[in-house]
C-alpha positions in Angstrom: 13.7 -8.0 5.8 11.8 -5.2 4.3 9.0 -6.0 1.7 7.6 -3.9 -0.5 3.9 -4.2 -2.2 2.9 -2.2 -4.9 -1.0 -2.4 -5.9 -2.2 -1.9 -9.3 -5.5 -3.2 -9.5 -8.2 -4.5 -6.7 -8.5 -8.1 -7.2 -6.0 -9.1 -4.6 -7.1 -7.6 -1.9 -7.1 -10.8 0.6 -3.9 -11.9 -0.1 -2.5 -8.6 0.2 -4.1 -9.1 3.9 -2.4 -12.2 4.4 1.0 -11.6 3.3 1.6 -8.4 4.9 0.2 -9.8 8.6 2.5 -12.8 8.0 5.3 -10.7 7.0 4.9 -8.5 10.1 4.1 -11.8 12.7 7.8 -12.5 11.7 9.2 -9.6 12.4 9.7 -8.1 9.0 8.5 -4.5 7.5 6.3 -3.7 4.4 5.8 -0.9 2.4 2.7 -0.6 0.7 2.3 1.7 -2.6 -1.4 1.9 -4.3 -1.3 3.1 -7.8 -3.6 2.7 -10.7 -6.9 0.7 -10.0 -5.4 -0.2 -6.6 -6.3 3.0 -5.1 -9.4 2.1 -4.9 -8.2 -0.4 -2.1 -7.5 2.5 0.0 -11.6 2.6 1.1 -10.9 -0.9 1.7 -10.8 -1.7 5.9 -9.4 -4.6 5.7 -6.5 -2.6 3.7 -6.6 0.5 5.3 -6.4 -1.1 8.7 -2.8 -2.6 7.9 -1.4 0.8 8.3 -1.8 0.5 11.9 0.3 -2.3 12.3 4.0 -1.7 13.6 6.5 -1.7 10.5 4.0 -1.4 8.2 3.6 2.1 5.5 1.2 2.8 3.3 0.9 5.3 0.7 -1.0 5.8 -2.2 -0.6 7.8 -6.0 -2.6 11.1 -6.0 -1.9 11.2 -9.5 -4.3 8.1 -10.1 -6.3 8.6 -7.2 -7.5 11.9 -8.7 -7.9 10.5 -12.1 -10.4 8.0 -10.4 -11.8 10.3 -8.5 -10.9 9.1 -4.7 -10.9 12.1 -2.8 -8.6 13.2 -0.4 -10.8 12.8 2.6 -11.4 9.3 1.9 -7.9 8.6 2.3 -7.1 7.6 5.9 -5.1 9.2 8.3 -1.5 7.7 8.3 -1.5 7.2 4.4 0.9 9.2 2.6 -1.1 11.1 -0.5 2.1 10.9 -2.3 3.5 10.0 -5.9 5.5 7.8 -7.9 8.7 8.9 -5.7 7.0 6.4 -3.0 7.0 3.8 -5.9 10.7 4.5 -6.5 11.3 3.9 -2.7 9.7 0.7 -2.6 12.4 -0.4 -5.2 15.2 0.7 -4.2 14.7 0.2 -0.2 13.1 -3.3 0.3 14.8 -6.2 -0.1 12.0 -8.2 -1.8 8.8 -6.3 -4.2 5.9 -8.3 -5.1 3.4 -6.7 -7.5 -0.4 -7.3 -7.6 
């Protein structure tokens, strides 16, 4: 199964954590999109380290990113600096899109 997770604010941070270790432990793959507020998660570790688990990518809006000024070079290595088009993915390639 293929989930996706699309971030729009920072409040969720944990479970976000939580659901997409679980979802890899079995097997599955997750897609991660931060948008709005939720960029801000992106300087998060415990966020930014789930890109380095197998069958798990991350990308981000640099639309809102650079309307709340995060700067490219605090964007980690492995996150796409992309756009809504990775938002559109998410929705049309996973099987399952939860929203926080």
């Amino acid at each position: 199964m293929n989930l996706g997770i699309v971030v729009t604010q920072t409040a969720n941070a944990r479970k976000i954590i939580e659901i997409t270790e679980a979802a890899v432990k079995r097997g599955h793959s997750v897609s991660i999109f931060m948008t709005d507020d939720g960029v801000y998660l992106v300087t998060n570790g415990g966020i930014a380290a789930l890109r380095k688990l197998e069958g798990v990518e991350m990308s981000l809006c640099n639309y809102s990113a650079g309307g709340r000024n995060v700067p490219d070079s605090l964007i980690p290595e492995g996150v796409i600096n992309g756009t809504q088009y990775q938002n559109s993915l998410i929705h049309n390639e996973c099987d399952k899109v939860m929203i926080f």
